[in-house]
MILORO-771040 format. One line per field, with one value per residue: residue in three letters; x, y, z of N, C-alpha, C in turn. Coordinates in nm, 4 decimals, m for minus. Layout:
res c(Ala / ...)
nx c(X / ...)
ny c(Y / ...)
nz c(Z / ...)
cax c(X / ...)
cay c(Y / ...)
caz c(Z / ...)
cx c(X / ...)
cy c(Y / ...)
cz c(Z / ...)
//
This chain:
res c(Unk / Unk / Unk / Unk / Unk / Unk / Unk / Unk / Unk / Unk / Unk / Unk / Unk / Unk / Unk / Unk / Unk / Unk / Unk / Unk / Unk / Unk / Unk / Unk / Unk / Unk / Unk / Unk / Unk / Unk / Unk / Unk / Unk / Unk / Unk / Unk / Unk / Unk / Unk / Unk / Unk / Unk / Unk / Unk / Unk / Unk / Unk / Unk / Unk / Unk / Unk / Unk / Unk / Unk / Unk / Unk / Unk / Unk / Unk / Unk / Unk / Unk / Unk / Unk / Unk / Unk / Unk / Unk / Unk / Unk / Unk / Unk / Unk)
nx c(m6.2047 / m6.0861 / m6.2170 / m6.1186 / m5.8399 / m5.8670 / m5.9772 / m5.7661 / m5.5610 / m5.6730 / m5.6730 / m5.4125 / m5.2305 / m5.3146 / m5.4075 / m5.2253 / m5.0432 / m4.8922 / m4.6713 / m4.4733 / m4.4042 / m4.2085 / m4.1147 / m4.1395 / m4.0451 / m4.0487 / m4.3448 / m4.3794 / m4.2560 / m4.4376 / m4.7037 / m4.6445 / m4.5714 / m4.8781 / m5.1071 / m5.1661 / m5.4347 / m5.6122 / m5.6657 / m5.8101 / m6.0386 / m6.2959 / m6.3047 / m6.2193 / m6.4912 / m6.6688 / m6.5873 / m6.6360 / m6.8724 / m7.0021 / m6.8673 / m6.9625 / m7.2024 / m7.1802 / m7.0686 / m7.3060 / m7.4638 / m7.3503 / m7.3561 / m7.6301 / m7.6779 / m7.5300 / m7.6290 / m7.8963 / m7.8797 / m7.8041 / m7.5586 / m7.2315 / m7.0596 / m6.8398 / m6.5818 / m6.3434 / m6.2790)
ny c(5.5268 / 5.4868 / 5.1937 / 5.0677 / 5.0455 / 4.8840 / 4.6303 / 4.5859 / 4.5259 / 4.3070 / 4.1408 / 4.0998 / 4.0790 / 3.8149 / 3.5687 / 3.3388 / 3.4393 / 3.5881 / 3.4871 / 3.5043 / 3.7582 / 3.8427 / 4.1015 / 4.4621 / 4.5390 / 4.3009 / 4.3353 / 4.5447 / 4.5191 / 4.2767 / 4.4325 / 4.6790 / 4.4854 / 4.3833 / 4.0835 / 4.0983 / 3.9957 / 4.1058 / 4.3812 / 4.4208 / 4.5546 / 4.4678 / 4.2780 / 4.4366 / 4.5921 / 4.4029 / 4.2757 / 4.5464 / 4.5857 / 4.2874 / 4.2609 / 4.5340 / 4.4725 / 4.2198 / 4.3451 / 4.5076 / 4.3004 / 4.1546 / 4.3557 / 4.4059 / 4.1436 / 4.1587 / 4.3549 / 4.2915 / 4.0412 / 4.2207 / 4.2728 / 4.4454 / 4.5403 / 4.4695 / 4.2814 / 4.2955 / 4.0852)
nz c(1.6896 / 1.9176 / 1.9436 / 1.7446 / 1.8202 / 2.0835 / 1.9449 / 1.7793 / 1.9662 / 2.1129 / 1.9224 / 1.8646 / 2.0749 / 2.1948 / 2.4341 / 2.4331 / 2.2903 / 2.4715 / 2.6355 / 2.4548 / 2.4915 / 2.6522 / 2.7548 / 2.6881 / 2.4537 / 2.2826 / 2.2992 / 2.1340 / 1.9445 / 1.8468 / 1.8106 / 1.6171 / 1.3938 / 1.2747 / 1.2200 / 0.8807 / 0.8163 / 1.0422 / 0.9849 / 0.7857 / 0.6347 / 0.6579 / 0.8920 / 1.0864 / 1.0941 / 1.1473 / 1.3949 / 1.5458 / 1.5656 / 1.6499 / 1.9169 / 2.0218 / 2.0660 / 2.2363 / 2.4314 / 2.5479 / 2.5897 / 2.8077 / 3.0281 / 3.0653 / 3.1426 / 3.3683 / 3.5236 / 3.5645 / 3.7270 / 3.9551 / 4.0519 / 4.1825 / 4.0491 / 3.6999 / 3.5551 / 3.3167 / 3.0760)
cax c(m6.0672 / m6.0246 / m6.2458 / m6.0977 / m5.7411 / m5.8994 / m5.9490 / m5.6280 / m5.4995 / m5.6954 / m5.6283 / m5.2573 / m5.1774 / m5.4063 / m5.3011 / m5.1170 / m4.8889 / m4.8198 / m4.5780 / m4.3631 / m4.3542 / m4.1796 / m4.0682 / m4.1837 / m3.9736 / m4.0974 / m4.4730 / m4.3688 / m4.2650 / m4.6037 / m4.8053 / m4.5454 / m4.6449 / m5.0055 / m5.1625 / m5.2703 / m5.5779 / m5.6708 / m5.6158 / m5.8865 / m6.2210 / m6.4731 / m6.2852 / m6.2717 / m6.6260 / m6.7961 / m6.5845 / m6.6625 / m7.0422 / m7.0156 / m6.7977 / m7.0453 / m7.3422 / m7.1309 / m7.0731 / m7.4431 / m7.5744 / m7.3071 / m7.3759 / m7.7697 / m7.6611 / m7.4635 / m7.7363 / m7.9928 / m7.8617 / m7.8009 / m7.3926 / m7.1714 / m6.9007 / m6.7631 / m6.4574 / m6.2938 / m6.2062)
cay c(5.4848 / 5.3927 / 5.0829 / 5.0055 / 5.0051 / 4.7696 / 4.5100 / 4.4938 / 4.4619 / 4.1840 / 3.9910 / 4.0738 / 4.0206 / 3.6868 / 3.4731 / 3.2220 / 3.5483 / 3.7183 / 3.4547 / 3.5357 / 3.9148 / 3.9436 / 4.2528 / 4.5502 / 4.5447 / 4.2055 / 4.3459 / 4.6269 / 4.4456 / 4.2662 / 4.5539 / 4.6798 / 4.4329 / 4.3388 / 4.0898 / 4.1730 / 3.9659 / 4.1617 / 4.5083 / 4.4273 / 4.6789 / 4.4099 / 4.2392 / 4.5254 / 4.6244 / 4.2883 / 4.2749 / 4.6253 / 4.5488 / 4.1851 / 4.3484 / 4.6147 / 4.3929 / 4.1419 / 4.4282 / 4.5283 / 4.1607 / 4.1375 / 4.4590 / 4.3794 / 4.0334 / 4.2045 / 4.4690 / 4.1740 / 3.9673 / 4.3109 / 4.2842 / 4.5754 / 4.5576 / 4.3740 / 4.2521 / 4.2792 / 3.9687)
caz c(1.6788 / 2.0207 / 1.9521 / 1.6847 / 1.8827 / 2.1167 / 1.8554 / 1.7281 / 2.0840 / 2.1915 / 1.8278 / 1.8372 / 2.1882 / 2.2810 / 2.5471 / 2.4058 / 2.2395 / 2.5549 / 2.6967 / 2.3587 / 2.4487 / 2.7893 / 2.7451 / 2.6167 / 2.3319 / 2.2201 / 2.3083 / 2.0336 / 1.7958 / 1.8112 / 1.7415 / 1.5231 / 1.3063 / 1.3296 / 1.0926 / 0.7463 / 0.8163 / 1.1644 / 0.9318 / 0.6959 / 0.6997 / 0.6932 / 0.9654 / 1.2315 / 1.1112 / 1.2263 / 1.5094 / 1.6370 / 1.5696 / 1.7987 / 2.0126 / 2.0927 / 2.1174 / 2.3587 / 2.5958 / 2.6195 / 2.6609 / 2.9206 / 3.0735 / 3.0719 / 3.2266 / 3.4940 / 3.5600 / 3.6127 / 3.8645 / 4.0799 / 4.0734 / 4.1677 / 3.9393 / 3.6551 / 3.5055 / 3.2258 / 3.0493)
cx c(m6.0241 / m6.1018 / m6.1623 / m5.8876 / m5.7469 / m5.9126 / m5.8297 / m5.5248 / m5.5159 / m5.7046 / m5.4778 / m5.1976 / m5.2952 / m5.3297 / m5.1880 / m5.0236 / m4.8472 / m4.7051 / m4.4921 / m4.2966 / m4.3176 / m4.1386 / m4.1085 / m4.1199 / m4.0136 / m4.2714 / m4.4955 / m4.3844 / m4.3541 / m4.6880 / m4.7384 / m4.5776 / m4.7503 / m4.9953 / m5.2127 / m5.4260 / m5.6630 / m5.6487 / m5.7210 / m6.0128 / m6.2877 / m6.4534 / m6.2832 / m6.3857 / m6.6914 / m6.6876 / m6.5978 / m6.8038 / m7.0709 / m6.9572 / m6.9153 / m7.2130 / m7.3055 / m7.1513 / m7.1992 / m7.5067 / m7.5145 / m7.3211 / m7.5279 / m7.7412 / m7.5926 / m7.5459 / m7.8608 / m7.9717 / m7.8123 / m7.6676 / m7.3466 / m7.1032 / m6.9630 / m6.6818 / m6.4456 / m6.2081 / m6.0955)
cy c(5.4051 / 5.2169 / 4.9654 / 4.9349 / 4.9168 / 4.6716 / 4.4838 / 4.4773 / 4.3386 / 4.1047 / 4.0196 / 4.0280 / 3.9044 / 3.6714 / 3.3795 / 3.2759 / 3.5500 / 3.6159 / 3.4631 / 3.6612 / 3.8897 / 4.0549 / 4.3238 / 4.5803 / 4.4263 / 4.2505 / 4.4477 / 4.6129 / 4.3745 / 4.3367 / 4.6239 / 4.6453 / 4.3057 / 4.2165 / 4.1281 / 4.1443 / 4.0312 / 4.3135 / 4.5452 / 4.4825 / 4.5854 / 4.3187 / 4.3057 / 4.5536 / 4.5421 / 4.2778 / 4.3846 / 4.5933 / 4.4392 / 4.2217 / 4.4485 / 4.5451 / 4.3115 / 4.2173 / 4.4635 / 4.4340 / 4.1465 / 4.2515 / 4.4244 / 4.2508 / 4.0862 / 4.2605 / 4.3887 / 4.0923 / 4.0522 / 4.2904 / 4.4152 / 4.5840 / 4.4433 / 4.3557 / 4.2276 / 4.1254 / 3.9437)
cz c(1.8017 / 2.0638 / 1.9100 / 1.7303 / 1.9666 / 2.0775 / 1.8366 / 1.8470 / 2.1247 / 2.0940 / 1.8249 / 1.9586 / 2.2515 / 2.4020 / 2.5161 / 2.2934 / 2.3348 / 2.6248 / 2.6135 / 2.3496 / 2.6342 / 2.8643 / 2.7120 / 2.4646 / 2.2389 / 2.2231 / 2.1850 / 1.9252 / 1.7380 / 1.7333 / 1.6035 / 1.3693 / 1.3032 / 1.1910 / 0.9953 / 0.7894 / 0.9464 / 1.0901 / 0.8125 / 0.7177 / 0.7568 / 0.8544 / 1.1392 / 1.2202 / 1.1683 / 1.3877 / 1.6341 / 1.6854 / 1.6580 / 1.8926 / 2.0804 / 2.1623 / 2.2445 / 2.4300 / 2.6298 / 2.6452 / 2.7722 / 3.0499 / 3.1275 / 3.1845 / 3.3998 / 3.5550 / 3.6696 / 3.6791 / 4.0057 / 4.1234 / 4.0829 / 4.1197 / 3.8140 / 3.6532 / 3.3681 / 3.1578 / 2.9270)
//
């Protein structure tokens, strides 16, 4: 579940939303009401599945050039 709350964070609030929510009350009403099309099974299923693969190629990539951190993008 808490993946799948990550998805519809980072398709409902992009970047080029968040200067429409400056408030928390406008960031609400966002989520509030999500898209239909970001709500659809097959649509969180493939994006948990690339989603999870991204983070371990990037993870592997991080690992392999001997970095101490990442960042979240």
């Amino acid at each position: 579940m808490f993946r799948v709350a990550l998805i519809l964070f980072k398709h409902t609030l992009r970047a080029d939303v968040l200067p429409e929510c400056p408030t928390l009350y406008e960031t609400m009403e966002r989520l509030r009401h999500i898209p239909p099309e970001y709500m659809q099974e097959e649509f969180i299923v493939r994006e948990v599945i690339i989603g999870g693969n991204a983070h371990k190629t990037s993870m592997t990539a991080v690992w392999d050039l001997g970095m101490m951190g990442y960042q979240l993008v």
